[in-house]
DSSP file (Angstrom, degrees, kcal/mol; ACC not computed):
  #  RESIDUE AA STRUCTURE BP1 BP2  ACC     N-H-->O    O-->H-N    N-H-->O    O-->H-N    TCO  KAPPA ALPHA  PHI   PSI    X-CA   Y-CA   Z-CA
    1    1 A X     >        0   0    0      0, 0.0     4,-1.9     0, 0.0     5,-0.3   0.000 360.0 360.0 360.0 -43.1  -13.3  -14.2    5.4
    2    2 A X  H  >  +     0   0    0      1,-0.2     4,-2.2     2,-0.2     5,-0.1   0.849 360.0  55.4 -69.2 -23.9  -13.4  -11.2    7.8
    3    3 A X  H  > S+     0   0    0      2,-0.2     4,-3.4     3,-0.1     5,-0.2   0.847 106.7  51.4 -54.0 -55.8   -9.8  -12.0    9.0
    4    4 A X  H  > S+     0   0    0      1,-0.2     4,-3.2     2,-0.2     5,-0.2   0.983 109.9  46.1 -73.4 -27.2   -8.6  -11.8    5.3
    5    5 A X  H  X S+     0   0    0     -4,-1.9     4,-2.9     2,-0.2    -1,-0.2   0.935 112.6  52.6 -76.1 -27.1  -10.2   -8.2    4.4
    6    6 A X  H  X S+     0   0    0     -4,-2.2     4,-2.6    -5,-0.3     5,-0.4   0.997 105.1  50.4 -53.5 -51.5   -8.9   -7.1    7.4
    7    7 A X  H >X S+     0   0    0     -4,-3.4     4,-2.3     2,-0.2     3,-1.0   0.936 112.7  50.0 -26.3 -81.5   -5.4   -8.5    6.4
    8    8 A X  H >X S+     0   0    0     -4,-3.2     4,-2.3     1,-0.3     3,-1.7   0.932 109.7  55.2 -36.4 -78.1   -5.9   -6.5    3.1
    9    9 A X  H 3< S+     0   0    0     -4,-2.9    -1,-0.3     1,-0.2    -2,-0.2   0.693 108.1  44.2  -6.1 -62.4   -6.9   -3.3    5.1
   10   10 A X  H XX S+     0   0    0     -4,-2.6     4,-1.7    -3,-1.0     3,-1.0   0.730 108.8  55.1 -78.7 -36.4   -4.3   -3.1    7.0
   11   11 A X  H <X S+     0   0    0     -4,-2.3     4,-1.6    -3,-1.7    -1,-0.2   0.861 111.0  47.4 -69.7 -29.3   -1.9   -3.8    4.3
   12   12 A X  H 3< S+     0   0    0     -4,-2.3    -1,-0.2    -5,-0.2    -2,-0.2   0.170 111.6  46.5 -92.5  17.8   -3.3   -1.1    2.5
   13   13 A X  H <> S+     0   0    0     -3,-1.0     4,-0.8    -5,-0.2     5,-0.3   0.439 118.8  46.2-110.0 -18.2   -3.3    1.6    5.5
   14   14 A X  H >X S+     0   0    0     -4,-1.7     4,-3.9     1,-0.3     3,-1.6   0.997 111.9  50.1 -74.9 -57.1    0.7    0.4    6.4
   15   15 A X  H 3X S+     0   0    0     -4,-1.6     4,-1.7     1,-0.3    -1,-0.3   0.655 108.9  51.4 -60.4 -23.5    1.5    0.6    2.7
   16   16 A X  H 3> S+     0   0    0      2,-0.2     4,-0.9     1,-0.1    -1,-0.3   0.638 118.1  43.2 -82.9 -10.9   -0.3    4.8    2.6
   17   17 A X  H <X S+     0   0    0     -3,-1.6     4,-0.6    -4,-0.8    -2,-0.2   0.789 105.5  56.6-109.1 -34.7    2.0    5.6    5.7
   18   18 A X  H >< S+     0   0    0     -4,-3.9     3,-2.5    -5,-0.3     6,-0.3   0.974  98.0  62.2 -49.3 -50.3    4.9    4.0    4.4
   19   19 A X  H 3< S+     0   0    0     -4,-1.7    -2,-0.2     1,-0.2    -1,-0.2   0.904 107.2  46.9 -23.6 -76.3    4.4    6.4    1.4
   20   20 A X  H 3< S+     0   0    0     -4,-0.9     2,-1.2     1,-0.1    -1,-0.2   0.541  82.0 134.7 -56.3  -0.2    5.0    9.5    4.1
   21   21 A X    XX  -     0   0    0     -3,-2.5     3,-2.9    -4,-0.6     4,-1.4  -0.368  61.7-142.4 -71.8 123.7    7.5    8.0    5.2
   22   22 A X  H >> S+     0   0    0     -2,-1.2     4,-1.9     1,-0.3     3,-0.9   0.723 100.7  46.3 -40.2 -42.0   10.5   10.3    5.7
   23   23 A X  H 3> S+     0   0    0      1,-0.2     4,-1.4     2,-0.2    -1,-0.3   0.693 113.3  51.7 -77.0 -13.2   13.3    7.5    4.5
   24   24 A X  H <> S+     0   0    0     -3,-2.9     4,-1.4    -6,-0.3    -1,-0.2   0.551 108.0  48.1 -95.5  -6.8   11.2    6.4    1.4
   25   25 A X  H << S+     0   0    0     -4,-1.4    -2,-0.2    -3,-0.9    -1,-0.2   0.728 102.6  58.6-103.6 -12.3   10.8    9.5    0.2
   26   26 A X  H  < S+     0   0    0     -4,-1.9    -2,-0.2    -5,-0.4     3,-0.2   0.984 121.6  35.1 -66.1 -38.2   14.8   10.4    0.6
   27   27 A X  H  < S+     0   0    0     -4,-1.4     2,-1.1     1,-0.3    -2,-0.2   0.996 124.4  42.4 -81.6 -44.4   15.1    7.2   -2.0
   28   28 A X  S  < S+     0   0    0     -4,-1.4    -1,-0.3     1,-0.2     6,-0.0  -0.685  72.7 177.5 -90.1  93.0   11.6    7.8   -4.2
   29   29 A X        +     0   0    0     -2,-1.1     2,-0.6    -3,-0.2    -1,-0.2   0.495  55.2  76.8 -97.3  40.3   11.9   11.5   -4.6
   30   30 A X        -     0   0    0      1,-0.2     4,-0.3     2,-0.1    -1,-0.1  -0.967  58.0-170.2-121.8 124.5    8.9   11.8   -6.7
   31   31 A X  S >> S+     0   0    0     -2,-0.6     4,-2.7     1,-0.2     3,-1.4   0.901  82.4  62.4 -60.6 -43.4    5.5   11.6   -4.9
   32   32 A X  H >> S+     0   0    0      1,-0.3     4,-1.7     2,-0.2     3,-0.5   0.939 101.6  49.2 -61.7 -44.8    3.5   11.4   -7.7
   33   33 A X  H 3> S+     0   0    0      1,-0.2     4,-2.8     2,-0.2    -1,-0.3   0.842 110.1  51.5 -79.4  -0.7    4.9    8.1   -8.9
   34   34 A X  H <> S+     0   0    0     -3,-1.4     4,-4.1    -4,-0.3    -1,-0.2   0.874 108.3  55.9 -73.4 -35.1    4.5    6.5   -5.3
   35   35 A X  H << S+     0   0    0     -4,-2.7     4,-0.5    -3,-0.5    -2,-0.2   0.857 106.5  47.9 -70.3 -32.4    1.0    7.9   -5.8
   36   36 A X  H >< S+     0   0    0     -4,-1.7     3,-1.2    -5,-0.2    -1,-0.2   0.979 116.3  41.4 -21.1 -82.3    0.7    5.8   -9.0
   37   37 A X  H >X S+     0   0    0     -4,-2.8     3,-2.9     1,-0.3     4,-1.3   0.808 101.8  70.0 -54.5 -37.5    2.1    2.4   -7.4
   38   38 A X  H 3X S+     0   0    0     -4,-4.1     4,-1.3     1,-0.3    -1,-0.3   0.796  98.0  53.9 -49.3 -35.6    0.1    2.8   -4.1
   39   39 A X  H <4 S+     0   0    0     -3,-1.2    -1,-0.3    -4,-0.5     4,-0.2   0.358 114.0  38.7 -78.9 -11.0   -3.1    2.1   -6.2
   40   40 A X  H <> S+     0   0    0     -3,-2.9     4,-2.9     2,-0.2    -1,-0.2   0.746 109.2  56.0-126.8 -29.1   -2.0   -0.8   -7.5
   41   41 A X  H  X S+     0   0    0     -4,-1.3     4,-1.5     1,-0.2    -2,-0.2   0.710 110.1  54.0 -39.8 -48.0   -0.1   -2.4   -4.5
   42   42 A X  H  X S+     0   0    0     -4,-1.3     4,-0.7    -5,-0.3    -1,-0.2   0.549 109.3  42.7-100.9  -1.8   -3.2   -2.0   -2.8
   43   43 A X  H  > S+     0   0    0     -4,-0.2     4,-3.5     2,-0.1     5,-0.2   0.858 110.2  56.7 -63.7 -47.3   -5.4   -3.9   -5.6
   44   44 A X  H  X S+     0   0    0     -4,-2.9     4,-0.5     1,-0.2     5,-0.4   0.966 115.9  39.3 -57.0 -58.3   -2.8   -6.6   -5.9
   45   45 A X  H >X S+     0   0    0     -4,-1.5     3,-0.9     1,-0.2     4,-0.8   0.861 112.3  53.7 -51.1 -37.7   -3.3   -7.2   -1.9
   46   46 A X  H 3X S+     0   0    0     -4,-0.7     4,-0.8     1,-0.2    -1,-0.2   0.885 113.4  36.8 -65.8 -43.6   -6.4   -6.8   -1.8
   47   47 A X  H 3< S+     0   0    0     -4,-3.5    -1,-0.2     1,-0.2    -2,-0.2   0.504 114.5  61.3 -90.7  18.9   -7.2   -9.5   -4.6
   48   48 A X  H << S+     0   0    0     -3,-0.9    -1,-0.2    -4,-0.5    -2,-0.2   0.380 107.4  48.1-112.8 -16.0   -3.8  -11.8   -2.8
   49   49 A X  H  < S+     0   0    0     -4,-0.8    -2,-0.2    -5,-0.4    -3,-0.1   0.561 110.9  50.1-106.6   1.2   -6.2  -11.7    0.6
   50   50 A X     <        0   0    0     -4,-0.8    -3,-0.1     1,-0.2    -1,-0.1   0.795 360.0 360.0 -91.5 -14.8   -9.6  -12.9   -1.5
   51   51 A X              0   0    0     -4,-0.1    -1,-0.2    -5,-0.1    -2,-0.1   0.324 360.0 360.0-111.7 360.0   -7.7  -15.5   -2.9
């Protein structure tokens, strides 16, 4: 069980840096809607590592 929230964790600290990443923002150039999806990317992982 402690394995998989880490798993989740992690997925959801890689997925907040990917966000700043320089090459993802030359394709997405609107933050805001990255700011949207991130919230939801990281539920969907989160509830894909309880499972």
């Amino acid at each position: 069980m402690e394995k998989r929230n880490t798993y989740a964790l992690l997925l959801g600290i890689s997925s907040l840096l990917g966000l700043f990443h320089p090459a993802k923002t030359a394709i997405r150039p609107n933050p805001a809607d990255d700011l949207k999806n991130i919230g939801g990317d990281f539920q969907r992982a989160i509830e894909k590592a309880r499972k």
